[in-house]
SEPA-421212 format. One record per atom (N, C-alpha, C, O): x, y, z. Coordinates in steps of 0.2 Angstrom, whole numbers, padded with zeros to 4 digits, always signed. Layout:
BEGIN
XYZ ...
//
This chain:
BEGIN
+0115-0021+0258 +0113-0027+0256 +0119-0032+0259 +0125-0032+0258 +0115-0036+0264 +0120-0043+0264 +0120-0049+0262 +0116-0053+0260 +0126-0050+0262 +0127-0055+0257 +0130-0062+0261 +0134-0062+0265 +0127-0068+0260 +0129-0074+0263 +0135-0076+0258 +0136-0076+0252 +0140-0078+0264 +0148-0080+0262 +0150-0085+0267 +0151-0083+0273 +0151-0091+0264 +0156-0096+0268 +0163-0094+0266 +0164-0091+0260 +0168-0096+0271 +0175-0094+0267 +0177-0102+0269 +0179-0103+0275 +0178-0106+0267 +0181-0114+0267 +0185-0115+0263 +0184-0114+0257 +0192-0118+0265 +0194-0121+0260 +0195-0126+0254 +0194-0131+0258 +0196-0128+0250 +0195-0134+0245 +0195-0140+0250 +0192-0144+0249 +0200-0138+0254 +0202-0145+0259 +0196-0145+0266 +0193-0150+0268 +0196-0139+0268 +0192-0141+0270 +0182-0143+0270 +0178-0145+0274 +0181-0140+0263 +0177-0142+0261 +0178-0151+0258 +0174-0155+0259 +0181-0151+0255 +0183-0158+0254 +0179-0159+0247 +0176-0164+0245 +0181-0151+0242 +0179-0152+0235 +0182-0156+0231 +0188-0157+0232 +0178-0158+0226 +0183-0161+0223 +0178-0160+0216 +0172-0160+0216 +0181-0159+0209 +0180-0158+0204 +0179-0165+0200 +0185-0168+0200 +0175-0167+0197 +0175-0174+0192 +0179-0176+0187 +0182-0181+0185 +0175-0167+0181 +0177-0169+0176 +0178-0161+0173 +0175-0157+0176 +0181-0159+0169 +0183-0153+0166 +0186-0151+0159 +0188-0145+0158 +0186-0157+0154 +0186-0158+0147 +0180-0157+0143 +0174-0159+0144 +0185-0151+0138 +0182-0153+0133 +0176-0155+0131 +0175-0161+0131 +0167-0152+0129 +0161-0159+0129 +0159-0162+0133 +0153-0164+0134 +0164-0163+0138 +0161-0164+0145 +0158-0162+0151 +0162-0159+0155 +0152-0162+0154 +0151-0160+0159 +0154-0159+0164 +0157-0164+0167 +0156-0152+0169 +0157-0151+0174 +0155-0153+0182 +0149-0152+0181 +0155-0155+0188 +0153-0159+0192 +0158-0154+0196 +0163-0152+0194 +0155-0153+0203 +0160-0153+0207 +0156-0157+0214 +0151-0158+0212 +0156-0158+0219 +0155-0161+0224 +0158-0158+0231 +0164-0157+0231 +0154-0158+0237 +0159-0156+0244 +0152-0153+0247 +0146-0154+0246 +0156-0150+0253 +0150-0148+0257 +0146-0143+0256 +0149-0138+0255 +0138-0142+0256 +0135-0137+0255 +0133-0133+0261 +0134-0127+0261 +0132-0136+0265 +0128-0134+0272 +0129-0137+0279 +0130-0143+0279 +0131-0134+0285 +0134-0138+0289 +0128-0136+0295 +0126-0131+0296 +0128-0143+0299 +0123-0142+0304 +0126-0140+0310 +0132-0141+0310 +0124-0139+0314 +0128-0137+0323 +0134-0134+0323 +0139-0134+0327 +0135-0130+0315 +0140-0125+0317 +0136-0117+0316 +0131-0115+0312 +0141-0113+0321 +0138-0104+0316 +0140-0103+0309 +0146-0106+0308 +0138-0101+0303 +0138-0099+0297 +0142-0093+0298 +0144-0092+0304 +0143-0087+0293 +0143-0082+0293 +0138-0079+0294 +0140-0073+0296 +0131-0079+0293 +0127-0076+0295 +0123-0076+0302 +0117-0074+0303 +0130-0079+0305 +0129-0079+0315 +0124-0084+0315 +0123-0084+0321 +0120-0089+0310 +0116-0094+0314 +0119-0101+0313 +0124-0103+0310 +0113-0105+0318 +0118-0112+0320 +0110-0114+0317 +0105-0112+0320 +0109-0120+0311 +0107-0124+0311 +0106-0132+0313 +0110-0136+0310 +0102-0134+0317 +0101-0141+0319 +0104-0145+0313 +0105-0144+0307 +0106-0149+0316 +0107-0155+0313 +0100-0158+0308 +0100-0158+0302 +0096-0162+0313 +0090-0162+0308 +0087-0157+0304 +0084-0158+0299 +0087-0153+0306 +0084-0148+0300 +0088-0148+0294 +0086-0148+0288 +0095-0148+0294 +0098-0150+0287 +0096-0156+0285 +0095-0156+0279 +0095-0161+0288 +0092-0168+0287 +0088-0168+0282 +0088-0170+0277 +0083-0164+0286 +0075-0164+0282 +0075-0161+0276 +0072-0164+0271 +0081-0153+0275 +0080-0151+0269 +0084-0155+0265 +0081-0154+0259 +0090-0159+0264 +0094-0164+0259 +0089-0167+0257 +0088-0167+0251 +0085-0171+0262 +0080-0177+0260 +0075-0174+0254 +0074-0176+0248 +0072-0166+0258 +0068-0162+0251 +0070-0163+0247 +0067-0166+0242 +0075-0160+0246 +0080-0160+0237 +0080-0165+0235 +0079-0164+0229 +0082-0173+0239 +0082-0177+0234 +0076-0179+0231 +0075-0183+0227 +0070-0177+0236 +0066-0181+0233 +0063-0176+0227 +0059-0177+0223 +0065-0170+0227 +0062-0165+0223 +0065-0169+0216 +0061-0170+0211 +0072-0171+0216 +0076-0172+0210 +0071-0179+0208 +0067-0179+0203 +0073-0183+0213 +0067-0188+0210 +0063-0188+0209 +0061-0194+0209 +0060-0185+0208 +0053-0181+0206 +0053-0180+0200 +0048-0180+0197 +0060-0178+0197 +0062-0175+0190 +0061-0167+0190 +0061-0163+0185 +0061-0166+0196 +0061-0156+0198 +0069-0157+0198 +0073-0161+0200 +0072-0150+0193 +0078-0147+0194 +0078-0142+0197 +0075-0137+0196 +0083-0142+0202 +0086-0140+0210 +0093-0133+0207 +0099-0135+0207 +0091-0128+0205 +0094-0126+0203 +0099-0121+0207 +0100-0123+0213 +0104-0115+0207 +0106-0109+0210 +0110-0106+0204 +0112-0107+0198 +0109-0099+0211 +0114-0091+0206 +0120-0094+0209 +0122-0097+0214 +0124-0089+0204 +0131-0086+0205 +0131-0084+0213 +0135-0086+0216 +0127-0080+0216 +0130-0074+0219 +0122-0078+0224 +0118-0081+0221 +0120-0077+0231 +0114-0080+0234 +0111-0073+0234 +0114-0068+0235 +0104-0076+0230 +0100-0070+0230 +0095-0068+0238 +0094-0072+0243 +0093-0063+0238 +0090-0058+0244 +0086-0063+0244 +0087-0066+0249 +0083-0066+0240 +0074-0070+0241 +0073-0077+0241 +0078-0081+0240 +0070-0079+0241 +0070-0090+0238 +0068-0090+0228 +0069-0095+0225 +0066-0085+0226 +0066-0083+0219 +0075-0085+0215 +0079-0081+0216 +0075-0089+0213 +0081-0091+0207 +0079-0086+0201 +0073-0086+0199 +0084-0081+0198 +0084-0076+0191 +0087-0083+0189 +0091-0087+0192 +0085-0084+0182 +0086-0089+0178 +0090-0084+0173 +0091-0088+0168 +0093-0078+0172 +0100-0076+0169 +0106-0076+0175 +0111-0075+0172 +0105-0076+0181 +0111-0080+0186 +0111-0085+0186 +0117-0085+0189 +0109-0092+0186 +0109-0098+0187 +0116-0099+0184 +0118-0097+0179 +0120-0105+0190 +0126-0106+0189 +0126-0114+0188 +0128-0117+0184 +0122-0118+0194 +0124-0124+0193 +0116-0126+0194 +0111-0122+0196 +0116-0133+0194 +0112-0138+0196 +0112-0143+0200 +0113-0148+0196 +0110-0144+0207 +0110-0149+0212 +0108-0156+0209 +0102-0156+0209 +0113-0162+0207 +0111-0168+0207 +0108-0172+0209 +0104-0175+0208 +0113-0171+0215 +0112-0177+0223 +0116-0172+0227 +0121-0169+0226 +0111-0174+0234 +0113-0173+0241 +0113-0177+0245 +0108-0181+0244 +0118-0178+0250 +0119-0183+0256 +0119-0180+0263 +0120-0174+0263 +0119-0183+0268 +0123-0181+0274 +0128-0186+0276 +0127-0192+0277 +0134-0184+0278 +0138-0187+0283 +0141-0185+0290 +0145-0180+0290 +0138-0187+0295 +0137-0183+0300 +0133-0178+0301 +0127-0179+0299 +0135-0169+0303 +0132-0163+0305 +0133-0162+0295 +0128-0159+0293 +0136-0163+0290 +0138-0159+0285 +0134-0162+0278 +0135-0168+0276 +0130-0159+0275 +0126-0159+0268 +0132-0159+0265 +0137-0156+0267 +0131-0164+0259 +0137-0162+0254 +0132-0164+0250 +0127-0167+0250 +0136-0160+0243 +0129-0161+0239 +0136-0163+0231 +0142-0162+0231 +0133-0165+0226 +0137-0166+0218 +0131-0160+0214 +0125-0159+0214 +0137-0157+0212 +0132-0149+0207 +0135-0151+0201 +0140-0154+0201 +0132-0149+0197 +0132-0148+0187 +0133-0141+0186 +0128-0137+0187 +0140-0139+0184 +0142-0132+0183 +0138-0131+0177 +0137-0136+0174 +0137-0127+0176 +0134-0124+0168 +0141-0118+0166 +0143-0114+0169 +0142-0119+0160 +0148-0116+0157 +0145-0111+0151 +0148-0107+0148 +0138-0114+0150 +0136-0109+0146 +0127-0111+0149 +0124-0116+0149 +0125-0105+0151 +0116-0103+0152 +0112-0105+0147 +0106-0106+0149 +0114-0105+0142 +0108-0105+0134 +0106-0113+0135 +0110-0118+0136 +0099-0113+0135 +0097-0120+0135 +0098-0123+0143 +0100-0129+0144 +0098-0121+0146 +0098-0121+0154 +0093-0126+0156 +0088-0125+0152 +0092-0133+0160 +0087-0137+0162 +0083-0134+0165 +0078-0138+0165 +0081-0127+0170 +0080-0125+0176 +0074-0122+0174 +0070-0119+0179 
//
């Protein structure tokens, strides 16, 4: 089995963490998807085709559709809702690179997804 893996660093992704207390919501934000570069998995996606899919997402969100993901990326476009790790708020583009703001989930029970 292969497995999709970016290796980026905090800096170079340009993560950044919101909030991390107590009661409060988890956030992190940075780059999800980069267009006109190779991935690890040796392909080069266009620039507009990341375009196209950001825009999906957000309009899925406004829609009130939750944009979820696993811990680990699954074989298939199927989300196991006992791996769900986070949830996509908002995405953007800046230049070639999707950056997206995720809602970590610290506990699965009562999951939006």
């Amino acid at each position: 089995m292969n497995l999709l893996r970016e290796h980026m660093s905090f800096d170079q992704a340009r993560m950044v963490v919101e909030s991390a207390n107590e009661g409060k919501d988890l956030y992190m934000k940075g780059i999800c998807i980069q267009g006109g570069v190779r991935n690890a998995n040796q392909r080069v996606y266009p620039v507009q085709e990341i375009s196209r899919a950001v825009q999906t997402l957000n309009d899925q969100i406004a829609g009130g559709y939750s944009v979820c993901g696993e811990v680990d990326h699954p074989e298939g476009l199927n989300i196991n809702l006992d791996r769900v790790s986070h949830m996509i708020t908002d995405m953007w583009m800046d230049g070639p690179n999707g950056y997206g703001k995720l809602k970590i989930f610290t506990n699965t029970d009562g999951i939006p997804c």
